[in-house]
N, C-alpha and C positions, 0 to 999 in steps of 0.2 A: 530361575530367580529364587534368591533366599531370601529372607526378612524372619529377623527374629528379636523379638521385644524383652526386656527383662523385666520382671514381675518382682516388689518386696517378698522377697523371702523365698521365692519359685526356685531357686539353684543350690546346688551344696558342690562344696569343693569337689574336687577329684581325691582317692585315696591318698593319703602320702604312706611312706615306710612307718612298720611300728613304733610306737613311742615318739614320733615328730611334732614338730607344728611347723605347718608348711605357709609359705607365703605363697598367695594366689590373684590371680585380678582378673576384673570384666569388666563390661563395656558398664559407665552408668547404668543407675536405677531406670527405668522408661526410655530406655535410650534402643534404636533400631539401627543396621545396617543394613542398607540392600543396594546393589548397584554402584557401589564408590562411593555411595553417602551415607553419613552418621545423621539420623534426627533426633534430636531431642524429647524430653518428655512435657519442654513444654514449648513444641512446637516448630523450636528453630533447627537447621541444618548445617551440615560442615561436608561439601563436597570432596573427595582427594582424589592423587592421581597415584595409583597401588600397580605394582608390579604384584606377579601371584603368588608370593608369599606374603605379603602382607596381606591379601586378600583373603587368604587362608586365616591367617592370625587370627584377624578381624572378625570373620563369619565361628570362629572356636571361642574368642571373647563376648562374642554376642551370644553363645547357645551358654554360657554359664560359665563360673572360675576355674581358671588352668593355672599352673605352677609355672612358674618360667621354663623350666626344661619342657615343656610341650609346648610354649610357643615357641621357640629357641626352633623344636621341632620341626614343625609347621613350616616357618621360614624357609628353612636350609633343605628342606626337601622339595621347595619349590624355585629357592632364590639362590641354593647355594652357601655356601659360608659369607661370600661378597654382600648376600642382602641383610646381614648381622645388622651392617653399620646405618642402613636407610631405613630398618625398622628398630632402632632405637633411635634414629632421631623422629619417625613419626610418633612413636609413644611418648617421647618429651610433649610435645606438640598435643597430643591427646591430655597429657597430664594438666598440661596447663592451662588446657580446656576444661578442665573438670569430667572428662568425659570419661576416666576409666575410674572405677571401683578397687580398694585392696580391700584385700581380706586375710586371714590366717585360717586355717582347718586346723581340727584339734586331732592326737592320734587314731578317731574312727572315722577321719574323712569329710566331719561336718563342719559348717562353720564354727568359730569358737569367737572372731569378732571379727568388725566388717570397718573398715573407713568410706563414708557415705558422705555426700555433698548434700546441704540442707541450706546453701544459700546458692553465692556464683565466686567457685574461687580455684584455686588448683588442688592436685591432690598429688603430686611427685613429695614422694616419702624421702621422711629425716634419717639421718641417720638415728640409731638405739643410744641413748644417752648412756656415760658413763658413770657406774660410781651410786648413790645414793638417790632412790627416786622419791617421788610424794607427788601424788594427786593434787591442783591447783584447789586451794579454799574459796576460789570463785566458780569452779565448775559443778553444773548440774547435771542432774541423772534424770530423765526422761524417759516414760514408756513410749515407745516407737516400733509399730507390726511385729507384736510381739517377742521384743526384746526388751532392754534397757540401754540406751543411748547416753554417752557422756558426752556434752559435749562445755566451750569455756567461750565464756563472752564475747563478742565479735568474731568468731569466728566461724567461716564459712561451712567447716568442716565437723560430724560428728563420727562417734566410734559405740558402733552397738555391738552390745555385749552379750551372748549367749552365759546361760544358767555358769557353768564351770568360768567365764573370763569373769561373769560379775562377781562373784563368789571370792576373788583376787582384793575388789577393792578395796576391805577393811583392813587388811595389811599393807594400802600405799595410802592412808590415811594423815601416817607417820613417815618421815623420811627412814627409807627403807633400802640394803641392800639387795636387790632384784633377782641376783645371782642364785642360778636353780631353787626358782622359785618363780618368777615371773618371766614368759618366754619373749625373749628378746625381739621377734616378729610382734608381739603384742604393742611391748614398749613405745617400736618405731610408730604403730597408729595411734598410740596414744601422746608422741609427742608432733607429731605431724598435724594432731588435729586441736592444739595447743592446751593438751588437757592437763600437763603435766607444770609444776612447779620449777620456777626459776630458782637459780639459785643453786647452794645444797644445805647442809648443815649447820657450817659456822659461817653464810652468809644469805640468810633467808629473807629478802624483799618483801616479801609477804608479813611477815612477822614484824621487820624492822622500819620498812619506808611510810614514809605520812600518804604518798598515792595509789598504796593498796589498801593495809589498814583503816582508813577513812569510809571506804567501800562497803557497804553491807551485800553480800554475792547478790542476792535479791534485786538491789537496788541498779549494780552493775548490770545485772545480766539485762535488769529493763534498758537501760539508758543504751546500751553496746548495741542489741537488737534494734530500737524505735531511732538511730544516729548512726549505724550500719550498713548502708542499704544491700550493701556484698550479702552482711551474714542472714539476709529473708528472701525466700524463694521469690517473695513479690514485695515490691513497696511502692506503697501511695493508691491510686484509683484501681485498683486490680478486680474491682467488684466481685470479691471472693464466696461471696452468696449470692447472685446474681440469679442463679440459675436454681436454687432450694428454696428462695424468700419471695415477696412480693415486698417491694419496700416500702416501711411504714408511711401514715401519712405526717401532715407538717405539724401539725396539730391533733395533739391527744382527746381520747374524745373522751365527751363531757361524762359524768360519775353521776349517779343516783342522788345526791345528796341534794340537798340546799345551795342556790345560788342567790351571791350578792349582785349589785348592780354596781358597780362603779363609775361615782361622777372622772369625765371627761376634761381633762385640762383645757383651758385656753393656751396654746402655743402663740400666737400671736399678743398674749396680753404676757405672760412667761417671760418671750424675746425680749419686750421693751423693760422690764425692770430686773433681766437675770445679772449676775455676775459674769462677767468676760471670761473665757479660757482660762486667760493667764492667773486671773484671781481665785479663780475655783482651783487650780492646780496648787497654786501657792499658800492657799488656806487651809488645802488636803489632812488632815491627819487620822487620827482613829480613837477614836471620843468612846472611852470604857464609861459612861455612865449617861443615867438619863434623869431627867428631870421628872419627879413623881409627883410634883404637883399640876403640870401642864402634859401629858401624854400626849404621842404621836395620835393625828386623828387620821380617821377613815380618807380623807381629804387628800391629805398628805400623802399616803403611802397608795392611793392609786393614783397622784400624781409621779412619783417614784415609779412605778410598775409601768405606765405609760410611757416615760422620759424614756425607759433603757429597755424594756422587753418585749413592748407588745408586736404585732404582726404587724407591718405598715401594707403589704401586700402578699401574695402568693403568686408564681408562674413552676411552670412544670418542665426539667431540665430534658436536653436533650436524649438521656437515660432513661427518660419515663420516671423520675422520682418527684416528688411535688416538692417544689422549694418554698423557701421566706426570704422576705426583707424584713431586718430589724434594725434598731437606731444602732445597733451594737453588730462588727463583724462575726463571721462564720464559714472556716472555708468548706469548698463547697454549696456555699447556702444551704448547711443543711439542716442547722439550728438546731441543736439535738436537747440544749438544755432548757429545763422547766424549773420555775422557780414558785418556791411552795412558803406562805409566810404561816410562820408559827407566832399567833396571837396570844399573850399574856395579856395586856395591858393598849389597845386602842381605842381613843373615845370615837365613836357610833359604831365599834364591830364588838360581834361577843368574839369570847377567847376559843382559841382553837386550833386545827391544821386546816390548812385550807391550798387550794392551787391555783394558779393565776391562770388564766386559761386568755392567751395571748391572743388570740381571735379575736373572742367576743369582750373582751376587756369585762370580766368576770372572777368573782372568786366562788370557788366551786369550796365546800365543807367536803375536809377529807375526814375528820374523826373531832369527836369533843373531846375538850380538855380530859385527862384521863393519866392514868402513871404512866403509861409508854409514848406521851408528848411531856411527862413529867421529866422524863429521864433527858429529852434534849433539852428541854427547858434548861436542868441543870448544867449540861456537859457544854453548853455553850456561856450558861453562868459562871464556872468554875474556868472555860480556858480565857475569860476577861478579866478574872478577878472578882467578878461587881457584888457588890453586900449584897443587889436584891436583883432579881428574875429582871432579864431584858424585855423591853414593849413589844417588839419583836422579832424572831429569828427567820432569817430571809433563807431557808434551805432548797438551794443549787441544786437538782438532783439532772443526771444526763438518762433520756431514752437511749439505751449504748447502740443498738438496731437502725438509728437512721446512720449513724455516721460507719459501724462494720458492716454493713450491706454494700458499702461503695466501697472504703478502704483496707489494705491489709496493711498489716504491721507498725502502720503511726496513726491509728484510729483512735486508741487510748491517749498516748500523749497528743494527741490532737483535741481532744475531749479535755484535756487539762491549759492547752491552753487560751482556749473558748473561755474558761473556767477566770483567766487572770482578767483576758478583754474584757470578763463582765463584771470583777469585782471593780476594776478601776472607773469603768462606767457610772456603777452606782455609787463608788467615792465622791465623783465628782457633781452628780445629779446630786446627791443628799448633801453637800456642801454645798453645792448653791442654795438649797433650797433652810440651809440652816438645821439641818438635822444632823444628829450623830450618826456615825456610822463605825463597826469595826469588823474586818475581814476575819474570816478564823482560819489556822494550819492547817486543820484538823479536824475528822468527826467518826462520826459512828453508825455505818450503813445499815448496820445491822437491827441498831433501834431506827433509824427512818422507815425499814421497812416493818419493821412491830408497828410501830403508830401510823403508817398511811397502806397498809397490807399488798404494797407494789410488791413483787417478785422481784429482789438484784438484781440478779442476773441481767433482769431488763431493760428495770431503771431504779438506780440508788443514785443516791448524793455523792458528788464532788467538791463541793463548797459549801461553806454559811459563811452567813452577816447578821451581826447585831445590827439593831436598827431601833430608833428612838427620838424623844427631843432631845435636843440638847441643854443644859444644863445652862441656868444663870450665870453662873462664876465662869463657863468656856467662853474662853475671847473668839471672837468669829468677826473681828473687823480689819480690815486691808494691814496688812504687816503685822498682822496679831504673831507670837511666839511657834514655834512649828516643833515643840516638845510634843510630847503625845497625851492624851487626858489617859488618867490613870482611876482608878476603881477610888474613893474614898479611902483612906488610908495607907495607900501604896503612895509612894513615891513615883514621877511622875518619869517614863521612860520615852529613847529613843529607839526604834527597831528599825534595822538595816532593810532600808528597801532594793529592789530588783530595778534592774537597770530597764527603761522605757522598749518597747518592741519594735519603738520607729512608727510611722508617722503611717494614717491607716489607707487600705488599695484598692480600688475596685472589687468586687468581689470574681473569683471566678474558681473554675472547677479543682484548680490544682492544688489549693491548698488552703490554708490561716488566709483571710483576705478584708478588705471591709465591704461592710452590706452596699455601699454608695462610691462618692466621692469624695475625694481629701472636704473636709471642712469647710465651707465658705462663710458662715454666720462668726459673728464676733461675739459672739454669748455661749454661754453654754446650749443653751437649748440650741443655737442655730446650730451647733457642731453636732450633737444629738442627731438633729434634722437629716445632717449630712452625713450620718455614719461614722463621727471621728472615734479611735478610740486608743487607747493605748495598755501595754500591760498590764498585770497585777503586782501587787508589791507584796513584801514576805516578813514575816517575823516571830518571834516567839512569847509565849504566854505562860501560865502557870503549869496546868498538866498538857494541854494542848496549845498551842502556837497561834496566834495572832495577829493579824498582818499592822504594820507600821505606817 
């Protein structure tokens, strides 16, 4: 019985003749053979039925890369010349599994770059393009067990690159002729594994079409990866720290500081005098200004805090993770975000950072007024417009550890769009309730974490809201105009909103879901009640972007 596992980085080619560069292959990375069956490294199997040259093959591609004339070998000393033709159809077969590895060796026998599987896709190589190459201006370069890996958006496949292949890229930068100069074995992995640019010269996609150009590679590479699910070894519930973490709890715990108490709405007194659904939706807009003679009070804004964030319950998932229910969905229940109001201006609160602490319906004092709550203060002043400081800034920040403890690969745009569920939430609470409100594009994690001394990494901002009275001169009555309020002196704009998310779902483990059930109340508050909730809406601001 053989059994032999491939290790990153544990094999080097075989010799080639001096001055080559040889093409070589083996079995995937984690990948075993023993007995007639291939297993995987992440745990699945592919039984076959091998005459003994292919079993030969097999057990020489499993111990590390062979050129094709020593498989060729292997075969024909066991099968014949006749077994040529049923071990190049089982290596199709292999290919299309993802299950064999290429590589090239440089002329000392080593690897010089590798074609490796980093999602689930095939890996049967392109032909060497002809004529003029260039590296795609979407592809990224990645350290990967000690090399540098290229690999291009959505795709399954990368190509790591030893010291002398990386050493090449600065001259396919540019459309390039490759000719002795770049070895054509290289070429074929790097167009195999879509690294290369369409196109050539006098007709460059990249350069010329609106569906590349529009693309920032960054932006691409997020969207292609988190809407991919091919090109990530794991996507969704994979609980990719499961076994390194303990998962945090539902609820952050409380800070050293000063807490407030916050009065407790009457939901029942709410229901009977709120605005319907259809009225709060249709009055929606995004009010850049507040009224400085009448401020949002303390009243107010923990009824706001109540309506859309607080904790209605806790139960602990079949995972061992401890969940929530909020008026607002989460999939998963995993409720990752915390929403922290920044006080300029509220009558019975002094000014300041503060967090909402969803439990105990609580505002915990994260920091006094000071220059590094000056600097949000501003940055959220400037992307509104408004002549003078907002009453206050509602900052969204996500614990990123409850929701990447459970998922891989859509834990971040998951986290974003928790982020839309909540702005639309609180559009609609603060429009019933006659307050302004104005979502923002954009912010600056990096002052969040100056002024409430959180580590990123673990938990920064995703979202802000201005938040305030609303203004005498805003119309707020049934069929009022549905322009948008603009800062004193601006002209009064319309901002392209995002199309609705659809109508809100039970909550359950797979995904975006709502905390309840569709809707049953005819108010806002009873929709609240019921978990309704819908998107976020999108637009743009002065230096930063604010929602329509």
């Amino acid at each position: 019985m053989t059994r032999t596992t491939i290790n990153p980085g544990a094999a080097q080619a075989s010799a080639p003749a001096p001055g080559a560069y040889t093409p070589t292959s083996r079995l995937a990375r984690g990948a075993a053979f023993e007995d007639g069956r291939i297993t995987t490294r992440a745990g699945g199997s592919v039984a076959l039925r091998l005459g003994p040259g292919a079993t030969a093959a097999l057990l020489a591609l499993a111990e590390g890369d062979q050129d094709e004339a020593a498989v060729t070998a292997h075969v024909v000393a066991h099968d014949g010349e006749a077994g040529l033709l049923r071990w190049h159809m089982l290596r199709a077969r292999l290919e299309a599994a993802g299950l064999l590895e290429h590589a090239v060796s440089g002329p000392d026998g080593t690897v010089f770059a590798r074609l490796v599987t980093v999602g689930r896709g095939g890996t049967a190589l392109k032909p060497a393009p002809r004529g003029p190459v260039r590296v795609s201006r979407h592809a990224l370069l990645l350290p990967a067990d000690g090399t540098l890996a290229l690999r291009a958006p959505g795709s399954p496949l990368a190509v790591e690159l030893g010291p002398e292949a990386a050493a090449l890229l600065p001259g396919l930068t540019a459309w390039t002729d490759p000719a002795g100069r770049v070895p054509a074995p290289l070429l074929r992995l790097l167009a195999t594994a879509g690294a290369l640019a369409p196109g050539g010269p006098g007709a460059d996609p990249e350069a010329e079409d609106r569906g590349t150009l529009q693309w920032d590679p960054l932006d691409r590479a997020f969207h292609a990866r988190t809407r991919t699910p091919a090109a990530a070894p794991g996507y969704g519930g994979t609980y990719p720290l499961g076994d390194r973490f303990a998962p945090e709890p539902v609820a952050a715990p409380a800070g050293d500081g000063p807490r407030v108490a916050l009065p407790v709405p009457d939901l029942a007194e709410i229901d009977a005098r709120d605005l319907t659904l259809t009225q709060a939706i249709e009055r929606r807009t995004s009010t850049r200004a507040h009224d400085p003679a009448a401020p949002i009070t303390l009243a107010q804004l923990a009824e706001l805090l109540h309506r859309t964030v607080r904790i209605r319950s806790t139960f602990t998932g079949s995972d061992g993770q401890e969940l929530a229910d909020r008026p607002l969905p989460s999939g998963g229940a995993v409720h990752e975000l915390e929403v922290y109001p920044l006080v300029s201006r509220c009558e019975g609160l002094e000014p300041g950072l503060y967090r909402y602490a969803p439990d105990r319906h609580e505002l915990d004092l994260v920091g006094a007024p000071g220059p590094a709550t000056a600097a949000l203060v501003k940055e959220a002043r400037d992307a509104t417009m408004m002549t003078g400081d907002p009453q206050v800034v509602l900052l969204v920040a996500a614990r990123f550890g409850r929701v990447m403890w459970k998922y891989e690969t859509v834990a971040y745009p998951l986290i974003l769009k928790h982020v839309g569920v909540l702005y639309q939430t609180v559009y609609l609470v603060a429009t019933a309730m006659g307050l302004a409100v104005c979502g923002l594009g954009g912010g600056d994690t990096t002052a969040f974490a100056a002024a409430s001394g959180r580590d990123p990494l673990l938990e920064g901002t995703v979202g802000e809201l201005v938040l305030g009275s609303r203004p005498p001169t805003e119309p707020a009555a049934p069929g009022a105009p549905a322009t948008e309020a603009a800062a004193p002196g601006t002209a009064p704009t319309r901002s392209p909103a995002a199309e609705p998310a659809g109508p809100a779902a039970p909550e359950t483990a797979a995904g975006p879901s709502a905390a309840g059930a569709a809707a049953t109340g005819s108010t806002v508050a009873g929709a609240a009640a019921a978990g309704a909730a819908a998107a976020g809406a999108g637009g743009r601001g002065a230096r930063s972007s604010t929602t329509g």
